[in-house]
C-alpha positions in Angstrom: -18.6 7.6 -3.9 -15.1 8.2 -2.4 -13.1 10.5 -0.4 -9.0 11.0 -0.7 -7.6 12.7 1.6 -3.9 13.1 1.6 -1.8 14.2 5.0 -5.3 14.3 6.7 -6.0 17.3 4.5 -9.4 16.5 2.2 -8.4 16.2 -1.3 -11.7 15.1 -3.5 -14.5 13.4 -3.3 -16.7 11.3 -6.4 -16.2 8.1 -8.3 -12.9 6.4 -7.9 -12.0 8.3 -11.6 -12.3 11.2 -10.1 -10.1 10.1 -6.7 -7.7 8.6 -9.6 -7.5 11.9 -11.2 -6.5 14.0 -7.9 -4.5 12.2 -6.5 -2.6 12.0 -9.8 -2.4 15.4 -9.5 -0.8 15.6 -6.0 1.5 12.6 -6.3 3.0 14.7 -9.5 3.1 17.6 -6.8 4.9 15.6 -4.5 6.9 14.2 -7.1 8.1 17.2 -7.8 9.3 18.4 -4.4 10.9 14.8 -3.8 11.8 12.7 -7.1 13.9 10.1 -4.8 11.9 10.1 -2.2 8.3 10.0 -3.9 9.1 7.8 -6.5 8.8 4.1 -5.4 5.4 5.5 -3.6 4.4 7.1 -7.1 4.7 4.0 -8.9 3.0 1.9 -6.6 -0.1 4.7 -6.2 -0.2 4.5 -10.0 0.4 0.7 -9.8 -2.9 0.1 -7.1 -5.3 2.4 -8.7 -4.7 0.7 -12.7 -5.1 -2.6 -11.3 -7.7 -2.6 -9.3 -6.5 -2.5 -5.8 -7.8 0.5 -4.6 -11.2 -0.3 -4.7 -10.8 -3.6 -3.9 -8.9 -2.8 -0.4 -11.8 0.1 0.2 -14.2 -2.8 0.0 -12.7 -5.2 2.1 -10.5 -3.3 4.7 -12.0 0.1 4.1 -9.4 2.3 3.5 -6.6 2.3 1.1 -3.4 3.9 2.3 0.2 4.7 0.8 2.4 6.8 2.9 4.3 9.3 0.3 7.9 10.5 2.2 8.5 13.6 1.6 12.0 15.0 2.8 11.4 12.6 5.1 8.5 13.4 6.2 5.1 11.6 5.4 2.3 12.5 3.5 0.1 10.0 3.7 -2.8 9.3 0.9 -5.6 7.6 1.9 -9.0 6.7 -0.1 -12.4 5.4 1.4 -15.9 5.3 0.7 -18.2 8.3 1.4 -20.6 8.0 4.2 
């Protein structure tokens, strides 16, 4: 299992589909409020979890983390495995 959180805030917990799938959901959020700012971010969220790279840096580093700037200000996503 994993958990996202994103600005220290819990956001879900379950397989990494289910991480995928909320976080989707926020990053379209942010997207939203930001386009220029959240976009390179976005892509590189969407980019990490379709490839693989999510749950391969949760298994070796434990944590994955992309900072999202909002309005200059960040909203940082992070996934890890449940305890």
């Amino acid at each position: 299992m994993y958990r996202a959180t994103v600005a220290g805030e819990p956001l879900a917990v379950g397989t990494i589909k289910d991480v995928q799938t909320a976080v989707s959901r926020v990053v379209t959020e942010l997207l939203a409020q930001d386009p220029e700012g959240v976009a390179m971010s976005a892509q590189q969220a969407n980019s990490d979890f379709q490839s693989g790279t999510v749950e391969a840096t949760v298994a070796s580093v434990g944590e994955w983390v992309c900072p999202m700037w909002v309005h200059g200000e960040a909203k940082t996503l992070r996934v890890a495995k449940e305890a």
